[in-house]
Backbone as CSV, one residue per row, in Angstrom:
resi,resn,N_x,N_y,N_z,CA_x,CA_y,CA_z,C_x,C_y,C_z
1,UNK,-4.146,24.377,18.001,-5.493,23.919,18.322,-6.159,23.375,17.072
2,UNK,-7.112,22.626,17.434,-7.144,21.735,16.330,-9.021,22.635,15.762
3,UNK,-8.807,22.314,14.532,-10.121,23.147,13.953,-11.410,22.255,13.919
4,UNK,-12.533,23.070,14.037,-13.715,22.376,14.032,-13.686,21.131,13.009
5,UNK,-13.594,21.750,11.714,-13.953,20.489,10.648,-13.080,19.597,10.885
6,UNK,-11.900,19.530,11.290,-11.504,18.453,11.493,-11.850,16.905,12.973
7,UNK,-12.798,17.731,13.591,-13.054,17.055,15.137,-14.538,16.769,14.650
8,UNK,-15.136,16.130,13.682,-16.670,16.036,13.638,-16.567,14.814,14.028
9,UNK,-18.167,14.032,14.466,-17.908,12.890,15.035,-17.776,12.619,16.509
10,UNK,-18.268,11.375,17.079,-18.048,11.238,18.327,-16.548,11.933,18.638
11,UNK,-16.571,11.863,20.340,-15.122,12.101,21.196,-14.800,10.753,21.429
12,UNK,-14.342,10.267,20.972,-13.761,8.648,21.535,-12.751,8.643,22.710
13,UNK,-12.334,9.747,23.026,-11.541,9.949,24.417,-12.030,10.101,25.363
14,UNK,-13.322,11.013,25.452,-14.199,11.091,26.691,-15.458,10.204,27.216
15,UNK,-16.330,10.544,25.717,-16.999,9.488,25.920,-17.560,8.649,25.313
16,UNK,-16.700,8.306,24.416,-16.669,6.745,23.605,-17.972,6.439,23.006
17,UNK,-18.127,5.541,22.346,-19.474,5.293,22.504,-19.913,3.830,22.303
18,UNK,-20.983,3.694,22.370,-21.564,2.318,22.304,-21.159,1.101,21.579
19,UNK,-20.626,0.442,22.072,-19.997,-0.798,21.036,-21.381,-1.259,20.342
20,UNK,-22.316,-1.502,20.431,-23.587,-2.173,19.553,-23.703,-1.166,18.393
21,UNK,-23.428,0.357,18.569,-23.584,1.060,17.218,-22.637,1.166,16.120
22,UNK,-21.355,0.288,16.382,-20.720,-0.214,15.718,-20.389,-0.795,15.160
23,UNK,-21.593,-1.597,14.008,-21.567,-2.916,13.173,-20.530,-3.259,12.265
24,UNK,-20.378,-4.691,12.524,-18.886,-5.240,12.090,-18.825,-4.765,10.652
25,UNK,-17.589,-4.495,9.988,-16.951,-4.020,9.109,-17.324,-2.768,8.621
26,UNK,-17.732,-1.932,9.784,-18.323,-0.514,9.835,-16.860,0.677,10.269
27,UNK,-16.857,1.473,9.438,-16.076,2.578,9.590,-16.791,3.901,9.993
28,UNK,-16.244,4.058,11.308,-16.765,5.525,11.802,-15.845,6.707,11.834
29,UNK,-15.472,7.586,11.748,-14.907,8.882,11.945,-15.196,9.993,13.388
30,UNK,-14.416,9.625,14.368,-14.511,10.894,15.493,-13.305,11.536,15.323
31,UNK,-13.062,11.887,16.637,-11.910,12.388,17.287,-11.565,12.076,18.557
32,UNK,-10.266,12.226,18.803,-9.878,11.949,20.144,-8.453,12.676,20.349
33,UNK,-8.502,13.237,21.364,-7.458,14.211,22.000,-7.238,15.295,20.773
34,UNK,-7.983,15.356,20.339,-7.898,16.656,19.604,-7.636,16.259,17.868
35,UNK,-7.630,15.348,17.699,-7.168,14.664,16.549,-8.326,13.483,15.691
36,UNK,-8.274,13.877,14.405,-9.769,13.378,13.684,-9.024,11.727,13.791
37,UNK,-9.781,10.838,14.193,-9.498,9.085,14.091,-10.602,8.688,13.687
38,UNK,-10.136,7.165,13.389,-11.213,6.168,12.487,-10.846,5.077,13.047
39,UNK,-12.258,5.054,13.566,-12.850,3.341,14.385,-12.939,2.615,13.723
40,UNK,-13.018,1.377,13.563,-12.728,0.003,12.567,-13.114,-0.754,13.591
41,UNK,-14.182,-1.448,13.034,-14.685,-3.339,13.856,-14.477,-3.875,12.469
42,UNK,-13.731,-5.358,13.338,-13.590,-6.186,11.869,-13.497,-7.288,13.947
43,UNK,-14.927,-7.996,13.617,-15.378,-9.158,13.984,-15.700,-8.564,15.162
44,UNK,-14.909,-8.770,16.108,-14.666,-8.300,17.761,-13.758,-7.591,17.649
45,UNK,-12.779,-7.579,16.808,-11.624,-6.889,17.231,-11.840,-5.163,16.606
46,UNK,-11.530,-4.152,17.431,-11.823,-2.516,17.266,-10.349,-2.483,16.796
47,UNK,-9.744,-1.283,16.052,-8.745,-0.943,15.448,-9.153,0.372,15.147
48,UNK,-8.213,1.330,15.389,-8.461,2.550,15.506,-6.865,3.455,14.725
49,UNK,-6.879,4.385,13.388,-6.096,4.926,12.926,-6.480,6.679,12.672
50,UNK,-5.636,7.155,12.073,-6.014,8.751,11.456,-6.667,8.598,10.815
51,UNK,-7.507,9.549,10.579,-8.987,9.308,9.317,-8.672,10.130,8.223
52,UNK,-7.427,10.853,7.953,-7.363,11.915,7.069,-6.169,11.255,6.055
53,UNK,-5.734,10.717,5.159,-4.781,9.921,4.388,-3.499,10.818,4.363
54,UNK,-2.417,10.180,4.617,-1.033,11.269,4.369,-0.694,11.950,3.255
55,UNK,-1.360,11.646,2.246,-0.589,11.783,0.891,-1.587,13.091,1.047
56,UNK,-2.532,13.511,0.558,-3.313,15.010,0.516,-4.327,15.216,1.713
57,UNK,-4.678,14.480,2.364,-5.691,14.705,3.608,-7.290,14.198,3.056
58,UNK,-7.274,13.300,2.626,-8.528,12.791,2.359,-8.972,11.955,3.252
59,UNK,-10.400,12.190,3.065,-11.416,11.454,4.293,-11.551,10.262,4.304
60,UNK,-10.627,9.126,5.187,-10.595,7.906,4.960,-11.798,7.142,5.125
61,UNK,-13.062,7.714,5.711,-14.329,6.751,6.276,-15.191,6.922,5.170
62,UNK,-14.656,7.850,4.190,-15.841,7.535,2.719,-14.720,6.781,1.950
63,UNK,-13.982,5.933,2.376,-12.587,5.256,1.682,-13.717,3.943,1.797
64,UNK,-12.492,2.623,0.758,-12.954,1.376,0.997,-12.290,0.544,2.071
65,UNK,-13.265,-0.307,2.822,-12.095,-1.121,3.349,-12.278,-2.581,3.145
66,UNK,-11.375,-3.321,2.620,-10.712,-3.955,2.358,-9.993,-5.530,3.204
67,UNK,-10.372,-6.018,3.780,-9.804,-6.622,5.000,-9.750,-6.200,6.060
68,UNK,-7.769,-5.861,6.079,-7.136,-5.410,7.130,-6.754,-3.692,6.886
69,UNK,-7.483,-3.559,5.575,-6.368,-1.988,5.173,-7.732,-1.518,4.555
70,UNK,-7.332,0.104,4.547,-8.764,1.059,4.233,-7.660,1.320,2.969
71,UNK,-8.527,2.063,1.612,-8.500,2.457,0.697,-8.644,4.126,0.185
72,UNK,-8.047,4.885,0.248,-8.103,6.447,-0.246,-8.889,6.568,-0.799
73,UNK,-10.017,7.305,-0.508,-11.158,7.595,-2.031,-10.568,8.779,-2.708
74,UNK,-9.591,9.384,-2.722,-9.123,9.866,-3.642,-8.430,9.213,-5.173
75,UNK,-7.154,9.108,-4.223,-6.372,8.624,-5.253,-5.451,7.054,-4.601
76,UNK,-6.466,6.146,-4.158,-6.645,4.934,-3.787,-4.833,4.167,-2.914
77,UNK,-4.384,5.199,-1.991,-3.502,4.619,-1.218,-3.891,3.667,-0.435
78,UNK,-3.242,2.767,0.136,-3.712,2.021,0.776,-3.200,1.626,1.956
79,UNK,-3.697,1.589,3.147,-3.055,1.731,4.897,-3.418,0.290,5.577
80,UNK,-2.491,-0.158,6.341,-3.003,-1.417,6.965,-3.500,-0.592,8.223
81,UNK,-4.594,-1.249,8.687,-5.205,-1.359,9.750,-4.526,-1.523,11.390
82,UNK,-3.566,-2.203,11.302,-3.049,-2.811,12.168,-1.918,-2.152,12.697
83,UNK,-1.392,-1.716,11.249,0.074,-0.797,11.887,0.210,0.215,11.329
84,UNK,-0.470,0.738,10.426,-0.911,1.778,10.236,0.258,2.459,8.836
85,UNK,0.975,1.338,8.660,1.521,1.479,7.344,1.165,1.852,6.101
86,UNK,1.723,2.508,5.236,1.481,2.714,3.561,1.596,1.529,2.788
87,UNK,0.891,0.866,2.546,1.212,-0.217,1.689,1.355,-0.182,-0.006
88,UNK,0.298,0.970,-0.575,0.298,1.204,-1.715,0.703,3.140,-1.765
89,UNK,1.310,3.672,-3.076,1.450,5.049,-2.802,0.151,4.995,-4.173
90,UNK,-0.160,6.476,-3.635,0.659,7.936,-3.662,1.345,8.135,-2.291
91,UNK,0.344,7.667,-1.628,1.200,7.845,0.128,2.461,7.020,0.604
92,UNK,3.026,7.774,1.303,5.023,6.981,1.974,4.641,7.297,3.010
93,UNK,4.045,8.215,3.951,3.523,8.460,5.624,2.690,7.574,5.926
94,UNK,3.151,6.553,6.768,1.901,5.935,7.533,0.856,6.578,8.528
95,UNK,-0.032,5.815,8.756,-0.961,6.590,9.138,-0.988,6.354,10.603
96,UNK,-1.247,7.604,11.438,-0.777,7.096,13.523,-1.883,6.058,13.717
97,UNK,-1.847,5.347,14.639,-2.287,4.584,15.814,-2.794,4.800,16.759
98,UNK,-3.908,4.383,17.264,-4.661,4.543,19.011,-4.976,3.154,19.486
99,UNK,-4.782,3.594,20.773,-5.368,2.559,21.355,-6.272,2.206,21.742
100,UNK,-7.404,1.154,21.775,-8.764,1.260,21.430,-9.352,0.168,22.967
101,UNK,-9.938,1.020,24.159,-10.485,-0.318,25.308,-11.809,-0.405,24.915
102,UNK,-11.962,-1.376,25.921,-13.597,-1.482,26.044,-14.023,-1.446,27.473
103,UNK,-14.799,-0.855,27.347,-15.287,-0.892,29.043,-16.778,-0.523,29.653
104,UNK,-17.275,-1.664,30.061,-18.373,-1.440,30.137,-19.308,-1.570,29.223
105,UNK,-18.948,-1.604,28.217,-20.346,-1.898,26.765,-20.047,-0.909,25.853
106,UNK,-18.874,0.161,26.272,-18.899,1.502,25.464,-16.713,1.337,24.746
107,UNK,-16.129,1.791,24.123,-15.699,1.616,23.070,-14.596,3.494,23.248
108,UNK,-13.386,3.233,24.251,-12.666,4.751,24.102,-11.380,4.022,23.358
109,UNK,-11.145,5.466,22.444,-9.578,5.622,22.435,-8.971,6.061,23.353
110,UNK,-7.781,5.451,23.692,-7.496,5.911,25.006,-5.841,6.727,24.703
111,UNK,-5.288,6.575,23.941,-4.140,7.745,23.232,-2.977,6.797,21.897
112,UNK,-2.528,7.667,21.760,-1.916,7.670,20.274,-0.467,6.303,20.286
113,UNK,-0.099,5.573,19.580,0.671,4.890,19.718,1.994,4.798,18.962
114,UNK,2.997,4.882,19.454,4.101,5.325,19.054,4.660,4.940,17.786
115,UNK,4.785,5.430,16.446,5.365,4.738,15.248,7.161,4.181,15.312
116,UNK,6.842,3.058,14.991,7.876,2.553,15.427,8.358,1.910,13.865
117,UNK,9.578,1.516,13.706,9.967,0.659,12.640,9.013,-0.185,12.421
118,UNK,8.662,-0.357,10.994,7.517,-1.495,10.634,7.886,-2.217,9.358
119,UNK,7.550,-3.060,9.306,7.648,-3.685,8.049,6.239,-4.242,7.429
120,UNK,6.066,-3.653,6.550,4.699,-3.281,5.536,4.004,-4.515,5.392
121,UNK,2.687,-4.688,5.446,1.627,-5.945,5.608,1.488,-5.663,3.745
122,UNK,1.068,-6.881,3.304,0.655,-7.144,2.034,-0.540,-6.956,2.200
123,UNK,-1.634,-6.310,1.477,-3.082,-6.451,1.187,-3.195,-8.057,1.035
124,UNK,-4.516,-8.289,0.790,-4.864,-9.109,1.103,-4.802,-9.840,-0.503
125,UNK,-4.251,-10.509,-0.769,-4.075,-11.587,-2.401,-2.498,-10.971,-2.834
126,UNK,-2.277,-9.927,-1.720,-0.812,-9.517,-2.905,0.473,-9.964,-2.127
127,UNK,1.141,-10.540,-2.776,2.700,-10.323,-2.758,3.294,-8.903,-2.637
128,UNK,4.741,-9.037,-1.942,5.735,-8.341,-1.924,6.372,-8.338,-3.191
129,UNK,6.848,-7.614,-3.634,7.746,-7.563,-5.173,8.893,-7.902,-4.432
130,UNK,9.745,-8.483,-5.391,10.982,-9.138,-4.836,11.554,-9.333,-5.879
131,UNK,13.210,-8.418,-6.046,13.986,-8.842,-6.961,14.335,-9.907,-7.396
132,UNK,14.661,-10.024,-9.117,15.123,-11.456,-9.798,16.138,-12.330,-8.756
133,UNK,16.911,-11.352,-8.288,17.578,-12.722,-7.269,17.274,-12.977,-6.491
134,UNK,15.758,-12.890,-5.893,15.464,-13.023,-4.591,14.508,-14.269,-4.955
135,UNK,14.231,-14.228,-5.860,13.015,-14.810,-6.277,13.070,-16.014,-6.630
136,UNK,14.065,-16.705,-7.128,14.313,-17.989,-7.227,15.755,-18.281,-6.014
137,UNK,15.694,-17.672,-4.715,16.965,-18.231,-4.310,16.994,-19.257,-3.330
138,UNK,15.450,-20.113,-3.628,15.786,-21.279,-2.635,16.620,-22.571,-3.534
139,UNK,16.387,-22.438,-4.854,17.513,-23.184,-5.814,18.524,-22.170,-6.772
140,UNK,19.313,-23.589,-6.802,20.547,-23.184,-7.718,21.126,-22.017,-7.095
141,UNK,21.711,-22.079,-5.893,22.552,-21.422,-5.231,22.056,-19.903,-5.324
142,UNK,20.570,-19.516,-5.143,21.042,-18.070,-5.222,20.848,-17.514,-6.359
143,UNK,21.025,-18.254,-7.617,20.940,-17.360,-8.659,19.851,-16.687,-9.668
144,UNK,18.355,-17.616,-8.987,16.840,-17.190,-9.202,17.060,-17.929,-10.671
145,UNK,15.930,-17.334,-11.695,15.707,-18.193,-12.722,17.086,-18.303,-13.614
146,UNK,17.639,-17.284,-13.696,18.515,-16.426,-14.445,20.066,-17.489,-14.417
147,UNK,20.823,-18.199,-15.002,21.913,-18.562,-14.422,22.655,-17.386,-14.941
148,UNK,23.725,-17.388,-14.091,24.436,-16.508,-14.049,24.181,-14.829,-14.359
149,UNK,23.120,-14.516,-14.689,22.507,-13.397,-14.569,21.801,-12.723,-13.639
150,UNK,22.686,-12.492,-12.571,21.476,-12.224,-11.237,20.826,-10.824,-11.433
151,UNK,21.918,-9.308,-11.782,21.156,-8.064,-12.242,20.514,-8.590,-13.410
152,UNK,20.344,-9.237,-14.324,19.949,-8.904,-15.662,17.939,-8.694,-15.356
153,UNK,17.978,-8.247,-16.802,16.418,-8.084,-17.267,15.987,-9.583,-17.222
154,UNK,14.566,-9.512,-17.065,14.197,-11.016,-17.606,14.312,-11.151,-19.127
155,UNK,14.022,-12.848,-19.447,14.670,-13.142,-21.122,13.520,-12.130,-21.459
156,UNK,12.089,-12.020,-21.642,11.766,-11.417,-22.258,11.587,-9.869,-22.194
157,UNK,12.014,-9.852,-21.509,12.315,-8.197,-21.569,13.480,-7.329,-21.888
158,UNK,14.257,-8.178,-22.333,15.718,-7.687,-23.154,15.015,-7.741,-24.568
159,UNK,16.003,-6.468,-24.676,15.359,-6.210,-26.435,16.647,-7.273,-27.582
160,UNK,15.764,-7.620,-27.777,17.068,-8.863,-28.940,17.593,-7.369,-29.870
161,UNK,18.627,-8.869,-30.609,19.751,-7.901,-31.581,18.609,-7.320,-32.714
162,UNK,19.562,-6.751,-33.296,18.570,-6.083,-34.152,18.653,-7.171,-35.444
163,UNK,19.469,-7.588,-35.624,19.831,-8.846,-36.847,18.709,-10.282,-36.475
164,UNK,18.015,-10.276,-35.544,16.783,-11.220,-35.092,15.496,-10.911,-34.673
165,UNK,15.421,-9.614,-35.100,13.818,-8.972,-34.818,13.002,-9.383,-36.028
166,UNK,11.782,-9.938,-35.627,10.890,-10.504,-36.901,10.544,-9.566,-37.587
167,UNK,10.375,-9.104,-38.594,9.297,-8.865,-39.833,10.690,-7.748,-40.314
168,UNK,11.734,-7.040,-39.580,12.152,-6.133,-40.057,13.484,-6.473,-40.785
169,UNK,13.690,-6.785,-42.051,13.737,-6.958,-43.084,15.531,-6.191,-43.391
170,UNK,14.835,-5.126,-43.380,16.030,-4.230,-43.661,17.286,-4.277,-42.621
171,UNK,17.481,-4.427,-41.611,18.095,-5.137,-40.413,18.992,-6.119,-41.191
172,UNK,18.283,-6.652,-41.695,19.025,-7.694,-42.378,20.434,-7.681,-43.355
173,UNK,19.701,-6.859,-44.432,20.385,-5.880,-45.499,21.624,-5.098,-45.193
174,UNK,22.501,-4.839,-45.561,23.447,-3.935,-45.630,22.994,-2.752,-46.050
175,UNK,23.330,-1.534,-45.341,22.904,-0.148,-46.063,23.262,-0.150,-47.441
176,UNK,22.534,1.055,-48.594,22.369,0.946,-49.768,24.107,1.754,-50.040
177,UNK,24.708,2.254,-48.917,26.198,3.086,-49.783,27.154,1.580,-50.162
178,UNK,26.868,0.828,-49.439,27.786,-0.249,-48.771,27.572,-1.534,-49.986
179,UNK,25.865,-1.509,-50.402,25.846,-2.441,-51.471,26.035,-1.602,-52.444
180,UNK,26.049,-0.659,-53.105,26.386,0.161,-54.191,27.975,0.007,-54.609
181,UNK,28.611,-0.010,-53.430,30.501,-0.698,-53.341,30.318,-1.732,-53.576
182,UNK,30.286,-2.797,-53.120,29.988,-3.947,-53.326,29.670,-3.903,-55.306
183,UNK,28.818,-3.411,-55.528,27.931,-3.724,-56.791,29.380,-3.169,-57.999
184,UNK,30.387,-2.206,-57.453,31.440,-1.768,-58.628,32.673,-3.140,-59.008
């Protein structure tokens, strides 16, 4: 059974409430079927997820939101809206799904929606990270910037020889046992 503090907030299962008290890009916090959710208007469209974040249980409706994805006010994970994915960690649990009608002027969840295989939405300005060979493989066959280096580091992130590092001097030099032979 589910505990008080966690059910504060309208019942969005029974009796929903007013779509007009729901101003666009407004985040509310109820419950429904026994379970704390978070209402989302973004224009006309309602979107409805868990309000508690996977990674420690933080209160997603004092979170930011962001577009399509709310923001952890903890320790700033980040969930798409839509499918209820982890997009940024600390969190790897996506967050469940409801289904959200309208009827009549008033605004129910009407039950939970099944997590299914997903493939993760980008926030909004970001890219997917994508390995060196992925990244250049609409030329040069595949092999991204890199020729013939598809695992390698990028150029600048390989540490050069030590015989071509600037300012260090001694690199250069032969150890002092080695010129001391030399010097007989």
């Amino acid at each position: 059974m589910a505990s008080a503090e966690k059910n504060t907030g309208p019942d969005f299962a029974t009796t929903g409430m007013a779509l007009a008290e729901l101003a666009d890009g407004a985040m509310l916090r109820g419950h429904a079927h026994g379970e704390p959710v978070l209402l989302v208007r973004r224009g006309s469209e309602l979107l409805a997820v868990g309000a508690l974040c996977t990674h420690l249980g933080a209160p997603l409706e004092t979170g930011l939101l962001v577009g399509d994805t709310v923001r952890c006010p903890w320790h700033h994970a980040c969930f798409s809206l839509r499918t209820g994915a982890a997009l940024r960690p600390p969190a790897l649990d996506p967050l469940p799904r409801w289904t959200v009608e309208q009827r009549a002027g008033r605004v129910y969840v009407t039950g939970k929606q099944e997590q299914g295989p997903q493939a993760p939405d980008s926030p909004p300005g970001q890219h997917q990270n994508r390995s060196s060979s992925e990244a250049g493989s609409h030329n040069r066959g595949g092999r991204g910037r890199q020729r013939g280096r598809r695992n390698a580091a990028p150029r600048r992130l390989r540490r050069p020889h030590h015989h071509a590092r600037r300012g260090n001097r001694r690199a250069l030099r032969p150890h002092r046992a080695v010129q001391e032979l030399r010097a007989r």
